[in-house]
C-alpha positions in Angstrom: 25.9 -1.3 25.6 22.3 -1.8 24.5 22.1 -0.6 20.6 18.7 1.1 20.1 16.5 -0.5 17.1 13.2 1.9 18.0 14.3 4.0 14.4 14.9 0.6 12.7 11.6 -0.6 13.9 9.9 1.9 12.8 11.2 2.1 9.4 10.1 -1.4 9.0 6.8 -0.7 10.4 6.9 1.9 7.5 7.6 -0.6 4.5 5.1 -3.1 5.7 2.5 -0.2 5.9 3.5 1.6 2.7 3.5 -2.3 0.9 -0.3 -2.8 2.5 -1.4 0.6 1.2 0.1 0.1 -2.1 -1.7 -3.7 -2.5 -4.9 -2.1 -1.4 -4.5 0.2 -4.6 -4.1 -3.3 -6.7 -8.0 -3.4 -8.0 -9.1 -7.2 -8.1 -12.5 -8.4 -9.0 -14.3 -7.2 -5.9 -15.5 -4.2 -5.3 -13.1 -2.7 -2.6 -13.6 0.9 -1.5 -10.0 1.5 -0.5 -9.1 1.8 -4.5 -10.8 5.3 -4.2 -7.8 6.3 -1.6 -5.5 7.4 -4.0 -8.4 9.2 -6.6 -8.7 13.4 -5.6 -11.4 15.2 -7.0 -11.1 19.2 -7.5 -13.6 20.3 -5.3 -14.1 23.7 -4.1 -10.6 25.1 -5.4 -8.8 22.4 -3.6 -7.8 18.7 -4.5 -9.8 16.3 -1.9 -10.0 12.6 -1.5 -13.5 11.3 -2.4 -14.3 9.9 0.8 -13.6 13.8 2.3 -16.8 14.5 0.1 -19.1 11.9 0.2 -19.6 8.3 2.1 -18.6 5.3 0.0 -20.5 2.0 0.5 -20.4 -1.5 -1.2 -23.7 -1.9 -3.5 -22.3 -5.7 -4.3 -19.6 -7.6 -4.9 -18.5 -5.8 -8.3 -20.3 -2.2 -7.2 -19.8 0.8 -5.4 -22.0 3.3 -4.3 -20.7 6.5 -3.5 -23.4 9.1 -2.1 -21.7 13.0 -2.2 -23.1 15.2 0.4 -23.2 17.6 -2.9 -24.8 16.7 -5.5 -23.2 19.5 -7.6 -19.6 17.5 -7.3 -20.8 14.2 -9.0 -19.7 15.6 -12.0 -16.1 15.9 -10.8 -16.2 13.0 -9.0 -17.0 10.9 -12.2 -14.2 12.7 -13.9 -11.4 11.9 -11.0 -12.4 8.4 -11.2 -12.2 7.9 -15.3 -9.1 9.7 -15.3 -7.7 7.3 -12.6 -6.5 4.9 -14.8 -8.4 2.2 -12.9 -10.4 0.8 -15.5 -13.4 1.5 -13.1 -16.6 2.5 -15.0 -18.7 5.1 -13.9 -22.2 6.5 -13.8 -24.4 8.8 -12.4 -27.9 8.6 -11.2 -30.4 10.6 -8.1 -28.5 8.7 -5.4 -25.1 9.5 -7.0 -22.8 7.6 -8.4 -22.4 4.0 -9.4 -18.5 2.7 -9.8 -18.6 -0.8 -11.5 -15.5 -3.0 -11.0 -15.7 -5.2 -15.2 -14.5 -8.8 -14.9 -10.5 -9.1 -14.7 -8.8 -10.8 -18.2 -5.9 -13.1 -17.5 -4.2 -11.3 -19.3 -4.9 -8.2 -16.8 -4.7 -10.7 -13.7 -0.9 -11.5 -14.9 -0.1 -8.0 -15.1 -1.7 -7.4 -11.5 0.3 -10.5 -9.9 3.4 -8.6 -11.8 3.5 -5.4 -10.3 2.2 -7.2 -6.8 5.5 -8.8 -7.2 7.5 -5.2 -8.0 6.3 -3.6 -4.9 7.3 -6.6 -2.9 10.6 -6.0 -4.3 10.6 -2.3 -3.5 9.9 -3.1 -0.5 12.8 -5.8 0.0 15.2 -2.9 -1.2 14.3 -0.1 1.2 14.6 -2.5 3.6 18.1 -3.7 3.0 18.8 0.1 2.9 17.8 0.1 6.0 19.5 -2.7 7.5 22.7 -1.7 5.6 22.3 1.9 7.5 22.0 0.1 10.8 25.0 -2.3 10.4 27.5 0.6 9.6 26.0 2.3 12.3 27.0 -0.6 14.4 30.2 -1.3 12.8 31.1 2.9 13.7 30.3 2.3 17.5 32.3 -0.3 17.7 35.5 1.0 16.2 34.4 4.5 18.6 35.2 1.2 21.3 31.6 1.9 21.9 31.1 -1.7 22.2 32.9 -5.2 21.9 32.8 -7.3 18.4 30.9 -9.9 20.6 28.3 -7.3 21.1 28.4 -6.2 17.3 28.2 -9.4 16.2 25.0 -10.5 19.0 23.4 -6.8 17.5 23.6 -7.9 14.0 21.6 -11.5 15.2 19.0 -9.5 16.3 19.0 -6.9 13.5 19.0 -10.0 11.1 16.3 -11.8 12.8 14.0 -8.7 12.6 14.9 -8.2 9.0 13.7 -12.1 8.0 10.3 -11.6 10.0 9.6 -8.8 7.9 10.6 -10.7 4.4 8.6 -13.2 5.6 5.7 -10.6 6.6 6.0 -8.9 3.1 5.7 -12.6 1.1 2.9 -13.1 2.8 1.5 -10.1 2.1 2.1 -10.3 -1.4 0.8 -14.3 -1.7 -2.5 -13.1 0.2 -2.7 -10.3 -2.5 -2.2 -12.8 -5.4 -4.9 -15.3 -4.5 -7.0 -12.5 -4.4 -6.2 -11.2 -7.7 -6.4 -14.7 -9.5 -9.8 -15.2 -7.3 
């Protein structure tokens, strides 16, 4: 009997995703527009992401240049953005609004490559939930006779083989983010 591993697979697909968005939230030196993401702005009596109310573009490599199709919600936009907690500063001029990206301390780089490193290891934990989920469900459908223990034992291979890819994957992902952050 075949053991389906479409829900596992997707689960992982899930951590490696929710790991990418949450180093794409990591500010570096560079001036990266997918640090907005997680900023709403009050905006017409409803909580909106910034690029839902105006069109973000890279000035240069420390600058951002975000153009609101209303001029009337730079104001608010300004305000999302300091209360962030980015360390972003902001300023407004006729074309909108200026976000500068200040020079990373190594002080602030260490603490970057620190919580890089946490979410790696949040990562690592929902995915041995995951695996650990899977291999009881295994182990039950085989004492149901469901299957043979040379089957169970072939499933858990292949369970384990997808499980180091995605370690593997997630390091990466997290080394990638560090040489950026120490850049």
């Amino acid at each position: 009997m075949a053991y389906n591993f479409i829900p596992f697979n997707q689960k992982v697909k899930e951590i490696t995703d929710w790991l990418q968005h949450e180093h794409q939230g990591l500010r570096t030196g560079r001036a990266t527009p997918s640090i907005l993401d997680r900023v709403s702005v009050e905006s017409y009596g409803a909580q909106m992401q910034i690029n839902q109310i105006g069109s973000i573009s890279i000035e240069d490599a420390r600058t951002l240049r975000i153009s609101p199709w209303d001029m009337s919600q730079a104001k608010n936009i300004e305000q999302a953005i300091q209360q962030s907690d980015l360390g972003l500063s902001v300023s407004i001029d006729d074309k909108g609004l200026r976000v500068k990206f200040p020079e990373l301390t190594s002080e602030r780089r260490a603490g970057l490559v620190k919580v890089a490193k946490q979410k790696l290891e949040d990562a690592r934990v929902s995915l041995r939930s995951e695996r650990e989920r899977v291999w009881d469900d295994i182990q039950k459908k085989e004492k149901e006779g469901g299957m043979s223990e040379d089957e169970k034992f072939r499933l858990k291979e292949q369970m384990q083989k997808i499980v180091d890819e995605t370690n593997k994957k997630l390091e990466e992902m997290t080394e990638k983010k560090e040489q950026e952050i120490a850049a």
